[in-house]
DRENFI-627821 format. One record per residue (C-alpha): residue number from 1; x, y, z. Coordinates in Angstrom, 3 decimals, decimal comma, m for minus. Layout:
<sites>
<site><num>NUM</num><east>X</east><north>Y</north><up>Z</up></site>
...
</sites>
This chain:
<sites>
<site><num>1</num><east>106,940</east><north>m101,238</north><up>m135,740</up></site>
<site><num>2</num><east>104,044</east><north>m100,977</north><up>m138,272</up></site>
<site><num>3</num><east>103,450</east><north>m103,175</north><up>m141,124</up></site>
<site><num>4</num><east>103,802</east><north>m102,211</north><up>m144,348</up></site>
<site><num>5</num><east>99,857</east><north>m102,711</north><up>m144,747</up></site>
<site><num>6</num><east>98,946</east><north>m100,923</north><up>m141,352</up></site>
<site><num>7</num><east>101,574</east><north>m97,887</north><up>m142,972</up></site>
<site><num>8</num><east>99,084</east><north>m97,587</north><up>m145,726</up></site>
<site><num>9</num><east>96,085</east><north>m97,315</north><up>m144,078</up></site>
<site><num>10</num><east>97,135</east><north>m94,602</north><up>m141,955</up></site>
<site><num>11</num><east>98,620</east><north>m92,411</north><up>m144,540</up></site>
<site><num>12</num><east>95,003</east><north>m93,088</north><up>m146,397</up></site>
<site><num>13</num><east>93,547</east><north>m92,225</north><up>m143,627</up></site>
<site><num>14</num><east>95,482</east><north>m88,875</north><up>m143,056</up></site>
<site><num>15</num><east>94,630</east><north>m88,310</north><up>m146,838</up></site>
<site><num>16</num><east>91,628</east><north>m88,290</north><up>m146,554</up></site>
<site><num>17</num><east>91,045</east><north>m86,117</north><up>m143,614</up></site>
<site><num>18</num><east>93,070</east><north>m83,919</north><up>m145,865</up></site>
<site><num>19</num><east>90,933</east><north>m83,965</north><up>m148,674</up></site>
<site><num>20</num><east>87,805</east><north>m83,680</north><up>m146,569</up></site>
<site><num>21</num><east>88,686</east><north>m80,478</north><up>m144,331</up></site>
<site><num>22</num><east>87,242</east><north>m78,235</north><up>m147,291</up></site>
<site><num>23</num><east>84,352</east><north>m80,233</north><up>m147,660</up></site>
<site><num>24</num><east>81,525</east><north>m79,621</north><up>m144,988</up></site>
<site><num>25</num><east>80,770</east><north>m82,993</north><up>m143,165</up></site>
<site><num>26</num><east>82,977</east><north>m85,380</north><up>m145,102</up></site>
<site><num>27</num><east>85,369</east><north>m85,640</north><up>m142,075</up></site>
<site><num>28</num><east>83,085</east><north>m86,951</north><up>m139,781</up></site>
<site><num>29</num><east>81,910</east><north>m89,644</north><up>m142,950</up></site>
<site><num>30</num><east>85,668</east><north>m90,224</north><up>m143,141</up></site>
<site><num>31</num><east>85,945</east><north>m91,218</north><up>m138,978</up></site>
<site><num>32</num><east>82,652</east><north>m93,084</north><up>m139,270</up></site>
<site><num>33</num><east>84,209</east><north>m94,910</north><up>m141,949</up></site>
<site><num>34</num><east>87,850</east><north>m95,759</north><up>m141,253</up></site>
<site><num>35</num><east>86,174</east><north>m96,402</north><up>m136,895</up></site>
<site><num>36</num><east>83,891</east><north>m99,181</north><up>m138,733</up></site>
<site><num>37</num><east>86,104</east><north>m100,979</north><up>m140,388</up></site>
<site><num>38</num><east>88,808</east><north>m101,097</north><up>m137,632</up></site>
<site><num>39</num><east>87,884</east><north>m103,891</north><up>m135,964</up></site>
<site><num>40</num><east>89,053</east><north>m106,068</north><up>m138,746</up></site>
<site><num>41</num><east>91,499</east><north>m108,650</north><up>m138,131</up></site>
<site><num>42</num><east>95,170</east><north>m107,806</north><up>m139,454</up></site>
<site><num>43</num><east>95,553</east><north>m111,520</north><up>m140,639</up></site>
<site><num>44</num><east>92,323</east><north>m110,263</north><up>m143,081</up></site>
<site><num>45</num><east>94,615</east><north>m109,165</north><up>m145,823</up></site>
<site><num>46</num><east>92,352</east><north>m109,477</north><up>m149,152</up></site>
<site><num>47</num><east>89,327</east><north>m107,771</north><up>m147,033</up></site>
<site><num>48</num><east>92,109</east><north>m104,676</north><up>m146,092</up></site>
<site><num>49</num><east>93,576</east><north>m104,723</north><up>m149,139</up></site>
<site><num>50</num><east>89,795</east><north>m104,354</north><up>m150,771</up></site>
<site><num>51</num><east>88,986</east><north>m101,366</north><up>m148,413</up></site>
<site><num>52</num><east>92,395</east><north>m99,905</north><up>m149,196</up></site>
<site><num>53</num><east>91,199</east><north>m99,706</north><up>m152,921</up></site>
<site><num>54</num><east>87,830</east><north>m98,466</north><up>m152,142</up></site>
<site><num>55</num><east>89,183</east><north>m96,164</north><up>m149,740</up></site>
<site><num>56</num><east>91,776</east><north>m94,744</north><up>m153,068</up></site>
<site><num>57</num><east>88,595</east><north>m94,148</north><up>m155,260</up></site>
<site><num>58</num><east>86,671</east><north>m92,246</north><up>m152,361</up></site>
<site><num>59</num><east>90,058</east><north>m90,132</north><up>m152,055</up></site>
<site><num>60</num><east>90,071</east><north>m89,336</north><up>m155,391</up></site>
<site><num>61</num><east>85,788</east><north>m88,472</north><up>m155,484</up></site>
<site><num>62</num><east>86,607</east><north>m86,296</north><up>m152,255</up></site>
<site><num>63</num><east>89,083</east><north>m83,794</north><up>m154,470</up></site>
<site><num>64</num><east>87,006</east><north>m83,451</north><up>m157,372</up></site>
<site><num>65</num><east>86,008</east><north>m79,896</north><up>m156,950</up></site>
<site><num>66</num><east>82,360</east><north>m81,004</north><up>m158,286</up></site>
<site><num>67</num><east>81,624</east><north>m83,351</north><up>m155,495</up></site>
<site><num>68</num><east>79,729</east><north>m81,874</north><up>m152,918</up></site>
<site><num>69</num><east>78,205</east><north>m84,705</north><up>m150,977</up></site>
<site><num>70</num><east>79,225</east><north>m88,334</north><up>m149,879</up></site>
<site><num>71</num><east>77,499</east><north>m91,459</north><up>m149,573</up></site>
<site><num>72</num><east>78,538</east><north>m94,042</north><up>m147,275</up></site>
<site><num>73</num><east>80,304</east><north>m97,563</north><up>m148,305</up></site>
</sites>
């Protein structure tokens, strides 16, 4: 059983490997990314729930058809 938090993440997660496949290099940004941050403590709630909304905005960057490169965060 998942929280409702950890639920979130992974369908972000799944998102944005999504979004990335059509974009050369963003899905290895994308597993750099989510790898670094997982290490976080669940009981870290604000610090997830930050990186959840940072994580949104990159999603939304990585399907603008004028976006060709990605910086890290």
């Amino acid at each position: 059983a998942r929280s409702k938090l950890q639920q979130e993440v992974l369908l972000l997660y799944k998102q944005c490997l999504r979004a990335a496949r059509s974009k050369p290099g963003f899905t290895d940004s994308v597993r750099y990314e989510f790898r670094k941050e997982s290490q976080i403590a669940r009981t870290d709630v604000l610090r997830i729930e930050h990186l959840l909304r940072q994580g949104k905005k990159k999603l939304v960057m990585m399907k603008d058809p004028h976006v060709t490169s990605m910086g890290r965060f």
